[in-house]
PAMI-910296 format. One line per 10 residues: number of its first residue (from 1); their letters; for each residue z, x, y of C-alpha. Coordinates in nm, 4 decimals. Each point is the difference from the previous one (the first is absolute). Example, Ala and Ser with C-alpha at 12.3 -4.5 7.8 and 13.67 -1.06 7.14 Angstrom:
2
1) as) 0.7800:1.2300:-0.4500  -0.0660:0.1370:0.3440
END
This chain:
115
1) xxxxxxxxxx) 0.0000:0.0000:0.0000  0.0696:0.2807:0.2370  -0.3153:0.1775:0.0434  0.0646:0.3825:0.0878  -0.3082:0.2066:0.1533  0.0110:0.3155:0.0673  -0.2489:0.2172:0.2324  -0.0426:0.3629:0.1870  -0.0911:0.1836:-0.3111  -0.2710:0.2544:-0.0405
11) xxxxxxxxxx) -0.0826:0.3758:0.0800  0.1543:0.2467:0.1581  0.0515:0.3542:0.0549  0.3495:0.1918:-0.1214  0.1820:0.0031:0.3560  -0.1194:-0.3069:0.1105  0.0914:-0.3408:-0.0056  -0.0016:-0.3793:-0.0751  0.1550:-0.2909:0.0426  0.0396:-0.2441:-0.2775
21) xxxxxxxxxx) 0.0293:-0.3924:0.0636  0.1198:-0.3172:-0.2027  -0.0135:-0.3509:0.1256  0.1299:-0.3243:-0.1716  -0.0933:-0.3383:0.1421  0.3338:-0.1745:0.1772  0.3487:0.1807:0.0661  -0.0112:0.0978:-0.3702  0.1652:0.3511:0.0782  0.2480:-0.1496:0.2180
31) xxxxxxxxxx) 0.3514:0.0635:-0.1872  -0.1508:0.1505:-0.2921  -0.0534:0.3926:-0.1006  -0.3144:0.1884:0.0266  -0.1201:0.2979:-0.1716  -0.2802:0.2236:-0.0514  -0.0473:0.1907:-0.3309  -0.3376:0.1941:-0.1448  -0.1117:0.0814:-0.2812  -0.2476:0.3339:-0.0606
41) xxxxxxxxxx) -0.2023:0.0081:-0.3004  0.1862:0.0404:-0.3269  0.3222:0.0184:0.1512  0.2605:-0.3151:0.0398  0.0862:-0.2039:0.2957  0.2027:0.1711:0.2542  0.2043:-0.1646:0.2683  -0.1129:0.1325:0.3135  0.1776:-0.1756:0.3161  0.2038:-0.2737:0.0224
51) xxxxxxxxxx) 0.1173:-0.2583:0.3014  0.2444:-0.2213:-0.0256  0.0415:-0.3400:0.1942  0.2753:0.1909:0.1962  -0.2430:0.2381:0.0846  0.1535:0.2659:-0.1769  -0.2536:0.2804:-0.1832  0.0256:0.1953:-0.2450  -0.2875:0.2443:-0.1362  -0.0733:0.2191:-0.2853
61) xxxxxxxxxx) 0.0876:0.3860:0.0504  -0.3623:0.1028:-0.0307  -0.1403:-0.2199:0.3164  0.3144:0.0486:0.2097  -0.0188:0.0909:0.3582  -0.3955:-0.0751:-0.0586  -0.0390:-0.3688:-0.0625  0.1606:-0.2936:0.1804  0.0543:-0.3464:-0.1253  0.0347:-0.2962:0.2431
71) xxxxxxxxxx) -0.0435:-0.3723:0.0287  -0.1375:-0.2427:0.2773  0.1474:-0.3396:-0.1346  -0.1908:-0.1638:0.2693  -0.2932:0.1092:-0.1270  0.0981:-0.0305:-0.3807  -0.1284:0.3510:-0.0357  0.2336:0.2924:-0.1554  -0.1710:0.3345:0.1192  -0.0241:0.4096:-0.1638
81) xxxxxxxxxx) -0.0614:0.2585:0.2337  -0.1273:0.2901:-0.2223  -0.0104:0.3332:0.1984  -0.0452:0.3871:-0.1131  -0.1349:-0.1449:-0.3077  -0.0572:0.2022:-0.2698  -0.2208:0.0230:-0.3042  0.2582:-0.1286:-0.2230  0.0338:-0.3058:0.1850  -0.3180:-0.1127:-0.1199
91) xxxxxxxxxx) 0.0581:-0.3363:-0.2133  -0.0149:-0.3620:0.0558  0.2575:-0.1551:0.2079  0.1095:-0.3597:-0.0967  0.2450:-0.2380:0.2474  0.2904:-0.1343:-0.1480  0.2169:-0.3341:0.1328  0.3493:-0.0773:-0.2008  0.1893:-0.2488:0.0791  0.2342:-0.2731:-0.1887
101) xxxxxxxxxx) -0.2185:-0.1200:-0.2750  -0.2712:0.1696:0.1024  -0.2470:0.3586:-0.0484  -0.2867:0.0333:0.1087  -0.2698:0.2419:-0.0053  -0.3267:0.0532:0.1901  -0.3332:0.1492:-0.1567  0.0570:0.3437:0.1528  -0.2111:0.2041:0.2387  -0.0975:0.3413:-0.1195
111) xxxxx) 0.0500:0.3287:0.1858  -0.1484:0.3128:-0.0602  0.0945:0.3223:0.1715  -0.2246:0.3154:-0.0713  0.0906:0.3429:0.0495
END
């Protein structure tokens, strides 16, 4: 029911940077957490950045100090600022919503960083 879309991915340069996008329909991130986790080829799902509805972050040690989570509830839009990216960033990036009763994912958007 909650439709998750995600946008921003694509090509880039190590150094450089992008910024990722996911948009639901409605205030559906209002109140609930957000996430952002990738996945690189042949290795699992790894939690990436994470924003909860108290605005609190938290990050995995690898992106720290280079990517930022944040959220626009007016906008229903939870954002990732990638920067100084780096070859082994390169993956695709799904959006996350949890809430009571609820997870959802969207289709992902893939990034790929070359050296």
């Amino acid at each position: 029911q909650v439709q998750l879309v995600e946008s921003g991915g694509g090509l880039v340069q190590a150094g450089g940077s992008l910024r990722l996008s996911c948009a639901a329909p409605g205030n559906s991130f209002i109140g609930n957490t957000m996430g952002w986790y990738r996945q690189a080829p042949g290795k699992q799902r790894e939690l990436v950045a994470t924003i909860f509805s108290t605005g609190t972050t938290d990050y995995a040690e690898s992106v720290k100090g280079r990517f930022t989570i944040s959220r626009d509830n007016a906008k229903n839009t939870v954002y990732l600022q990638m920067n100084s990216l780096k070859p082994d960033d390169t993956a695709v990036y799904h959006c996350n919503l949890q809430g009571v009763g609820m997870n959802y994912w969207g289709k992902g958007t893939p990034v790929t960083v070359s050296s």
